[in-house]
VEXKOLLUM-809474 format. One record per residue (C-alpha): residue in three letters; x, y, z. Coordinates in steps of 0.25 Angstrom, whole numbers, plus 5000, padded with zeros to 4 digits. Each point is the difference from the previous one (the first is absolute). Layout:
N
alaXYZ/...
***
This chain:
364
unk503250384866/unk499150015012/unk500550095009/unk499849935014/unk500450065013/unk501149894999/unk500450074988/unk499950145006/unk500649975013/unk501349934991/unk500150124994/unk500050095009/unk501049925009/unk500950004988/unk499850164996/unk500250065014/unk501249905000/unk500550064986/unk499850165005/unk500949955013/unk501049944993/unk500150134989/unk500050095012/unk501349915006/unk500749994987/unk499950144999/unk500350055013/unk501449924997/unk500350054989/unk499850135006/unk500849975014/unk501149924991/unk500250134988/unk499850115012/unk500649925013/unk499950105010/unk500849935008/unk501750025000/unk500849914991/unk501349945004/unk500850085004/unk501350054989/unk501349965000/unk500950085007/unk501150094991/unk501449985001/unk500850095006/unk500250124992/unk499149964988/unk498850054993/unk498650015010/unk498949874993/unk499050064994/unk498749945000/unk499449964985/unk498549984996/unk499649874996/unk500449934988/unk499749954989/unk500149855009/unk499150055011/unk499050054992/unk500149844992/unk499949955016/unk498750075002/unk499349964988/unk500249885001/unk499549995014/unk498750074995/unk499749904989/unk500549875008/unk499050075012/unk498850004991/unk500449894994/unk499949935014/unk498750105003/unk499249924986/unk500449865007/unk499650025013/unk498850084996/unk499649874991/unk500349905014/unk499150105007/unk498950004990/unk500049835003/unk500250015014/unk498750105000/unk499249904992/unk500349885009/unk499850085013/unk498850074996/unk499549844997/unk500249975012/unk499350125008/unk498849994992/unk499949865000/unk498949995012/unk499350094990/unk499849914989/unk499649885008/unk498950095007/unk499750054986/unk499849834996/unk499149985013/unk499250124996/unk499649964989/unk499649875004/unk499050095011/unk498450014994/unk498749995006/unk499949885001/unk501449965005/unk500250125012/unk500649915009/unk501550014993/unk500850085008/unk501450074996/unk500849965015/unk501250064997/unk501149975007/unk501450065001/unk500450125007/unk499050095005/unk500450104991/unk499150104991/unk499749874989/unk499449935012/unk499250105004/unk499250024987/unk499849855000/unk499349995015/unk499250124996/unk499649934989/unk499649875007/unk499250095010/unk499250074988/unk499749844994/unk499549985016/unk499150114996/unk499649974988/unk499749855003/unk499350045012/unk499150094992/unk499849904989/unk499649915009/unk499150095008/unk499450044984/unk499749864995/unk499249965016/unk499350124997/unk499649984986/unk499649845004/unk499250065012/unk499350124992/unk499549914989/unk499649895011/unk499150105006/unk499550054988/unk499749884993/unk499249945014/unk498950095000/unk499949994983/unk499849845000/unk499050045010/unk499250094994/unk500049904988/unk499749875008/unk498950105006/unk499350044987/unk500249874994/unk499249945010/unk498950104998/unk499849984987/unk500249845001/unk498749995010/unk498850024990/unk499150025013/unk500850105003/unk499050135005/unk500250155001/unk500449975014/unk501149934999/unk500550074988/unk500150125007/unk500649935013/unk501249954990/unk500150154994/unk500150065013/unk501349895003/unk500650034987/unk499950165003/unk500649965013/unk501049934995/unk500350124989/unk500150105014/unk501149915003/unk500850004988/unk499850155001/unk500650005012/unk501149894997/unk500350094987/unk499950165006/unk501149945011/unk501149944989/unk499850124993/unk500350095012/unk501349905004/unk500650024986/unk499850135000/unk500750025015/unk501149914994/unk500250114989/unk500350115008/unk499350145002/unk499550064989/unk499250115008/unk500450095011/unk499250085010/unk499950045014/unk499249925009/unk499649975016/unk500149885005/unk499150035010/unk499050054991/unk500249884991/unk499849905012/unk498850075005/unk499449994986/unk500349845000/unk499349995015/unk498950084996/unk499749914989/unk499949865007/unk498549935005/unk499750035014/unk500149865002/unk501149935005/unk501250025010/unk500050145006/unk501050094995/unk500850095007/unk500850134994/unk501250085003/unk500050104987/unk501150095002/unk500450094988/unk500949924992/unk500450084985/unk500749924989/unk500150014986/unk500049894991/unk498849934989/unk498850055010/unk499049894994/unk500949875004/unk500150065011/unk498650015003/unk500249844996/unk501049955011/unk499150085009/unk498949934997/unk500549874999/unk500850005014/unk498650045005/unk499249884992/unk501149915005/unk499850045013/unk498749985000/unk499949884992/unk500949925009/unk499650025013/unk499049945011/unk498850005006/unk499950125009/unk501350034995/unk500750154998/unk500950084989/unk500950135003/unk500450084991/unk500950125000/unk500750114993/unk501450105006/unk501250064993/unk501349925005/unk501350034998/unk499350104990/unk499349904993/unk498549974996/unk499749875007/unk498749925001/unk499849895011/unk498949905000/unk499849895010/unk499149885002/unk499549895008/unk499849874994/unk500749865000/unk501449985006/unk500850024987/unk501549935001/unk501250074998/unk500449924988/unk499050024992/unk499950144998/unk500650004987/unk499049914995/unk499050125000/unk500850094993/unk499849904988/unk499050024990/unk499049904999/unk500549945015/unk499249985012/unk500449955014/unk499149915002/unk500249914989/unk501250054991/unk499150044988/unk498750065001/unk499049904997/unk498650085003/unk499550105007/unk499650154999/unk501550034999/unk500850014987/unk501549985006/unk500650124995/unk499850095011/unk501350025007/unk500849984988/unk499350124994/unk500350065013/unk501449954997/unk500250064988/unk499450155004/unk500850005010/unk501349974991/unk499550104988/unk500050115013/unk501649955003/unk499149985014/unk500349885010/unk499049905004/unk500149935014/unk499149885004/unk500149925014/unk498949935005/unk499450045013/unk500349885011/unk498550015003/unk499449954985/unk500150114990/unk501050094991/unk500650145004/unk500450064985/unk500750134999/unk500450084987/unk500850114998/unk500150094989/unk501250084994/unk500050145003/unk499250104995/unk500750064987/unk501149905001/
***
């Protein structure tokens, strides 16, 4: 027989039942053979006659009190059988929220994420389990959701420049007048077009593996980190202006260098003519925190979380061309998340984006 926790929990409701009701036909017994209370009290003796004397049991008593041992265990075997049923039954009905939320879960794959257990009943520790449930199916939709957007928009984006490259090449070769001249011209838009899959390809790699967690630990400035990321921008463009305080944290170094750089290209990318980028570093609340802030177009409130997604741009959901890849801040996003840091966006009433990130402490 399967041993179920409805088996288990009907027999333990019957054993603990059976130790109590040994220990109260025992104790009795005991009370009844060695009653420490006073009897009634003896007939009083004539006047002039012999004093009563007081007799040990007989052979009657001793009948009496055997009997009520047998009839008592007899009764204890009865009531230990009822209790073994009335456990079954109750312990079926406790832990029947469990099998219905044991058939709903089974129902639950990836495909059908949208179930949900929604227990109802009292709010006792059975309904508990099942809203934490429901919140980690929340999760889990929301992540699979997330996933399959990704996957579509990643092979989207890889597969664009591939059918150019092709269309390119084929082209090429189709002309029979086609000279050295136009050959190379088609080569040197098939290597740009390779820059750009690098690029598109070296970003997904470093967002899965900001998704994974850290695998590498070290000390680290943000301040020196940040200085590095300006110093390595072209001259051109919006003037930038720094605040680099010392800021030490420790965490993966090299992502780190990554959200630097890509708040800074983000910066700089989306701005305006004439337009300017702030960047600092400081310990708050005794935390390493990087803040970068921009000029640019006036961004609404609302669609700040569209940025955050990979593959999303403001202007027209999806990116659709340009010199950006869309991954940007969701790199960011995801540093930030591996460094159990905070990331704070607010767009400046002016045009423009003022990001804040916060790492966790040093040697936390």
């Amino acid at each position: 027989m399967r041993r179920t926790v409805r088996l288990r929990l009907a027999l333990l409701y019957s054993g603990l039942f059976l130790v109590a009701g040994a220990l109260l036909v025992a104790l009795i017994y005991v009370l009844v053979e060695f009653s420490p209370f006073p009897g009634p009290p003896a007939a009083p003796a004539p006047p002039g006659g012999p004093v009563p004397s007081v007799r040990a049991p007989g052979p009657e008593q001793t009948d009496h009190l055997r009997r009520l041992l047998v009839n008592s265990l007899i009764a204890l075997v009865v009531m230990a059988f009822a209790a073994t049923l009335l456990g079954w039954h109750m312990a079926g009905r406790v832990l029947r929220p469990l099998g219905e939320m044991t058939a709903t879960v089974r129902r639950i794959t990836a495909d059908r994420l949208d179930r949900r257990l929604a227990a109802s009943g009292p709010d006792d520790e059975l309904k508990e389990l099942a809203d934490t449930f429901d919140e980690l199916l929340d999760r889990l939709e929301a992540a699979f959701t997330a996933q399959r957007r990704f996957v579509a928009n990643a092979s989207h984006e890889l597969r664009t420049p591939l059918t150019l490259q092709r269309a390119m090449a084929e082209v090429a070769l189709a002309d029979p007048a086609a000279d050295t001249e136009s050959l190379r011209k088609v080569l040197e838009r098939v290597l740009v077009a390779g820059r750009n899959q690098e690029r598109l390809i070296e970003a997904l790699l470093t967002l899965a593996r900001s998704q994974q967690g850290l695998q590498h630990r070290q000390s680290f400035d943000l301040a020196e980190i940040a200085g590095q990321a300006i110093g390595h921008r072209d001259d051109q463009g919006p003037r930038v202006e720094s605040v680099l305080r010392q800021a030490p944290g420790h965490g993966d170094r090299a992502l780190v260098e990554r959200l630097a750089g890509n708040l800074l290209d983000n910066a700089l990318r989306h701005n305006v003519p004439g337009g300017w980028v702030r960047v600092e570093t400081a310990v708050r609340y005794g935390r390493p925190t990087l803040r970068v802030s921009n000029s640019g177009p006036v961004i609404p409130a609302d669609r700040l979380p569209v940025l955050l997604q990979p593959f999303q741009r403001l202007e027209a959901g999806r990116k659709a061309g340009g010199e950006g890849l869309g991954l940007g801040l969701s790199i960011v996003a995801a540093i930030v998340e591996a460094h159990r840091g905070t990331l704070e966006i607010r767009p400046l009433p002016a045009g423009g984006l003022d990001v804040s990130v916060t790492l966790d402490r040093p040697g936390a």
